[in-house]
Residue, then its C-alpha position, 0 to 999 in steps of 0.5 A: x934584922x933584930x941581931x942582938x935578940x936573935x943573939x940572945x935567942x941562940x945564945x941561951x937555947x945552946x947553952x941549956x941545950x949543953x946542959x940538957x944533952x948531959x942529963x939526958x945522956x945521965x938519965x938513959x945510963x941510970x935507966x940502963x943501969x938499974x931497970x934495964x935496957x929493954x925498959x930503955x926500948x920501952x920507953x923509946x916506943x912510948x915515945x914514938x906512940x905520942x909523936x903519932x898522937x902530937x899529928x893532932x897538934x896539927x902544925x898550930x905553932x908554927x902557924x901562930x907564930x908565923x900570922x902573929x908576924x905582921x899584926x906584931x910588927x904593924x903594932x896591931x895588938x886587937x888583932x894579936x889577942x884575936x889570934x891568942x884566943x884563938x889558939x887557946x881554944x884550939x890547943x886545948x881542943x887538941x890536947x883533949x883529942x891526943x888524951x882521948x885517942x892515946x887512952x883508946x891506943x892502949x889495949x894495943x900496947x901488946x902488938x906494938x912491942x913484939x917481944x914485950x912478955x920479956x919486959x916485967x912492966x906494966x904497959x898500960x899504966x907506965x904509957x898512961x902516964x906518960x901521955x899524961x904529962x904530955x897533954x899537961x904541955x897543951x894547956x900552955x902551949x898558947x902563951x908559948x907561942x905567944x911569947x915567942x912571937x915576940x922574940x923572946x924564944x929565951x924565956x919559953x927555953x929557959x922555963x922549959x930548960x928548968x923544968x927539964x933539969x928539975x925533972x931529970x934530976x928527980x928521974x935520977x934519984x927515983x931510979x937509984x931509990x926505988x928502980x920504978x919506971x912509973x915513979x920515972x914517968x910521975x916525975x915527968x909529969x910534976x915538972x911539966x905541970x912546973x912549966x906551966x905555972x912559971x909560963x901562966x905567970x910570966x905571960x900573964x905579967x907580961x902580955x896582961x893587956x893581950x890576954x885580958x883584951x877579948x877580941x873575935x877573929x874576923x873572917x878573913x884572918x880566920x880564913x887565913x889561919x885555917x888556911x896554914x892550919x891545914x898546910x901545917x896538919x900536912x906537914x906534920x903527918x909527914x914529919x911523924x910518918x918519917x921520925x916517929x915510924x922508923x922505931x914503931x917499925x923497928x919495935x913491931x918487926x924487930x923487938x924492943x930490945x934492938x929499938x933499946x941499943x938503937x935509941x942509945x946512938x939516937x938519942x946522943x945524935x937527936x941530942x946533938x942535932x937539937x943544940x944544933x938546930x938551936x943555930x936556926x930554930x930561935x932565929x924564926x921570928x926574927x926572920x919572919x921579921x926581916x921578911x916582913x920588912x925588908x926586899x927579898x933580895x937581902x932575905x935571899x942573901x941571909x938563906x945562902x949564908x945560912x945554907x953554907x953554915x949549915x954545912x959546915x957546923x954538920x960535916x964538923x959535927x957529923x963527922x966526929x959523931x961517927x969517929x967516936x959513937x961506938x966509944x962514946x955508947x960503951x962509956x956511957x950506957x955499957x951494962x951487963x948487956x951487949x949495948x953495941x950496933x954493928x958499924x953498918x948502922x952507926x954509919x947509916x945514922x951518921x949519913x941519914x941524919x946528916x941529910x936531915x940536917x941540910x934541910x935546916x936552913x931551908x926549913x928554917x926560911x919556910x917557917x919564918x916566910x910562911x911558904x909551908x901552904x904551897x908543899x901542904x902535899x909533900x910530906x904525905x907522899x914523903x911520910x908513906x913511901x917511907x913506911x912502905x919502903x921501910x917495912x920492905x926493906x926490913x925484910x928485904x935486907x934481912x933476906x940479903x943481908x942477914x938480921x943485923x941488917x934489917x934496921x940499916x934497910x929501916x933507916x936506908x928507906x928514910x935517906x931515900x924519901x929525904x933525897x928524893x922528895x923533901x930536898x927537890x920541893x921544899x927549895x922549889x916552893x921556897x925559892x918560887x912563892x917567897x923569893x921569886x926566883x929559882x932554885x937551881x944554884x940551891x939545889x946544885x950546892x946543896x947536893x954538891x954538900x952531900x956528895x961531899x960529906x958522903x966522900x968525907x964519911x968513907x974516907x974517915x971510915x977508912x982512916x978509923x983507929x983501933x986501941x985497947x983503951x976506950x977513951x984513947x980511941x975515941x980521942x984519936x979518932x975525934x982528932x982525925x975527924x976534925x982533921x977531915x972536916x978541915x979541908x972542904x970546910x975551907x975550900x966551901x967558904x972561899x967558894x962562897x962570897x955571901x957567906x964570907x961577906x957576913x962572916x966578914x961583917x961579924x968580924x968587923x962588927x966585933x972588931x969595932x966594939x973591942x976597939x971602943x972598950x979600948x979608947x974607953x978604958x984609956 
């Protein structure tokens, strides 16, 4: 396993991710502050639209990076330009058809935002724009993957990282001089445009001999690509069913204005899941690699490692999440308007993206082994009982409830498909078609896991502070949380010796390179 470049990998994608999770949070305060929070909502529903739009991305990067494995390892370079062109034609194919689809989504704009008339926007050239600057991304998205195929995910995270701080700098600055939501949006368009010449050139400097090698597929390998094309395409309905349709549901049903206080929790949760799955995501390549290479006795060993760490880096972090969002979305985002949800549904958020989150590790080993082919059906099952439940569970919890619940049915309907579907067969297919073996002792540790943070979540609840002061609450409870975390984080890394033996390792491996610098300084 290529330690050093998966290092570098998480490394830099952590470190911008830091960086972009504080200018994220900035750019949704001056939003709130100088357009409103309704126009917060506005732009979350947007979102949500061109999350559906992207299904026709149909899980080609994933699919790349995985087929570029083999014939980068065996040095076959005819063979890895084949596929680069491939996907090139592909990719803007697809861009075409999100541009296409997107432009024709817009009369319907007015159904999707129910209580739109109280937003003084323009919503067909504001959503314009932003669809704009998402199609511009596919016209590199080819030399993307091409770079990371390499294992050089920290030069695609770096151009993107920069061009994100570019942009949300000019955001800031054109919200505090013009208060305009379509100059916000053009600005999202020039730093993606930036993005793609810095990616243009650097691929070109770089791989100039596999972009200028014209090279035909041959059937059996475009066989193949189709073949984790169409279980990719599969993947991704489910994904945009289950992430994207929970705010469309609430924007529809609900308003845009609950969707805005809504997208202030997710958006501080979706920003600290994301510098989290940078501990996983970047290490694709390199586990694709290891799979490759070695027995599947070592990559089994490496996916318990993973899967302990995944539990620890969440109950820490999900724990202190809900100790402190409630203070943390009056610190930032606090306007003349109420911002705050009810603790029902910080603490629904908290469980539901926990869940999602123990998915990581094996998601991160289906990635890298290609198994994605073998649960192609799964995320569609996953995607519409989702809907169905959720749209149900609006009204239902309304009914028993009141209101204030109807987003807690929302969200409840998306931990029930998680639990039911997404973590009974995605370890199955992993366990049987890539490691050859049974999942049984994943499973029983996996929702030992759950059950675990779940006892976790309600004892903090209980054990929650109330102070005046805004920020000596959230202190003392971010304390209490990490209190709490300590004692299962302890007990589930004695009872897990892969776990122990590489974190053993790390520690010797780091013990003996000090212990060098050492004798050569003296």
């Amino acid at each position: 396993m290529d330690k050093k470049k998966g290092l570098l990998n998480v490394i830099v994608s952590v470190a911008f991710k830091a960086i972009l999770l504080v200018g994220a949070i900035l750019v949704r305060r001056f939003l709130i502050k100088y357009i409103g929070n309704e126009v917060n909502g506005l732009n979350s529903l947007y979102t949500s639209i061109i999350g559906f739009l992207a299904v026709a991305e149909l899980g080609v990067g994933s699919a790349i990076t995985f087929c570029m494995y083999k014939p980068i390892v065996e040095g076959d370079n005819d063979k890895v330009s084949a596929l680069y062109h491939l996907f090139t034609k592909m990719y803007l194919i697809i861009g075409a058809i999100i541009f296409v689809v997107g432009c024709a989504l817009i009369p319907l704009l007015p159904y999707l935002a129910a209580d739109y008339n109280d937003i003084n926007q323009n919503l067909y050239l504001t959503f314009f724009l932003l669809l704009c600057s998402v199609v511009i991304t596919y016209l590199f998205s080819s030399k993307t993957s091409l770079i990371n195929a390499y294992k050089n995910n920290y030069i695609t995270t770096i151009i993107s990282s920069l061009g994100l701080i570019l942009q949300y700098g000019l955001q800031m600055l054109v919200l505090f001089y013009t208060h305009s939501f379509m100059w916000y949006l053009v600005c999202a368009i020039g730093a993606s445009a930036l993005q793609w010449v810095i990616t243009e050139l650097f691929a070109r400097k770089n791989y100039k001999a596999i972009i200028k090698n014209k090279q035909s597929i041959d059937i059996e390998t475009k066989k193949e690509v189709t073949k984790s094309i169409k279980a990719m395409f599969m993947h991704k309905i489910g994904t945009v069913l289950v992430s994207t349709a929970d705010s469309v549901i609430i924007s529809a049903f609900i308003g845009v204005v609950i969707l805005g206080k809504y997208t202030n929790y997710t958006t501080i949760m979706l920003s600290m899941t994301g510098i989290l799955s940078l501990f996983f995501t970047p290490l694709t390549s390199i586990i694709g690699h290891l799979y490759v290479q070695q027995d599947k006795t070592e990559v089994k060993k490496y996916l318990n490692f993973f899967h302990t760490f995944n539990f620890l880096v969440g109950i820490v972090f999900f724990l202190g999440y809900y100790a402190i969002i409630d203070n943390l979305v009056n610190i930032l985002f606090k306007s003349v308007e109420e911002i705050e949800l009810s603790k029902s549904v910080s603490f629904i958020i908290t469980l539901n993206h926990f869940v999602q989150f123990m998915r990581y590790a094996s998601l991160l080993f289906r990635d890298a082994t290609g198994t994605f082919y073998h649960d192609r059906w799964k995320p569609l099952f996953e995607g519409l009982l989702n809907v169905a439940l959720s749209i149900g569970f609006v009204y239902l919890f309304s009914y028993l409830f009141g209101e204030d619940f109807a987003v807690v049915g929302v969200i409840v309907a998306t931990i029930i498909t998680n639990l039911t579907i997404c973590h009974v067969v995605e370890p199955h297919v992993l366990y049987k078609y890539a490691l050859q073996s049974s999942a049984k002792n994943y499973y029983l540790r996996n929702y030992v896991y759950i059950a675990v943070f779940a006892a976790a979540l309600v004892a903090l609840h209980f054990s929650l502070q109330s102070y005046s002061s805004e920020w000596k609450e959230l202190l003392v409870n971010g304390c209490i949380a990490v209190a709490i975390a300590i004692v299962p984080s302890i007990a589930v890394t004695l009872a897990d010796k892969d776990f122990r033996h590489y974190l053993h390792s790390v520690f010797e491996r780091i013990k003996s390179k000090l212990k060098r610098k050492t004798e050569e300084t003296e």
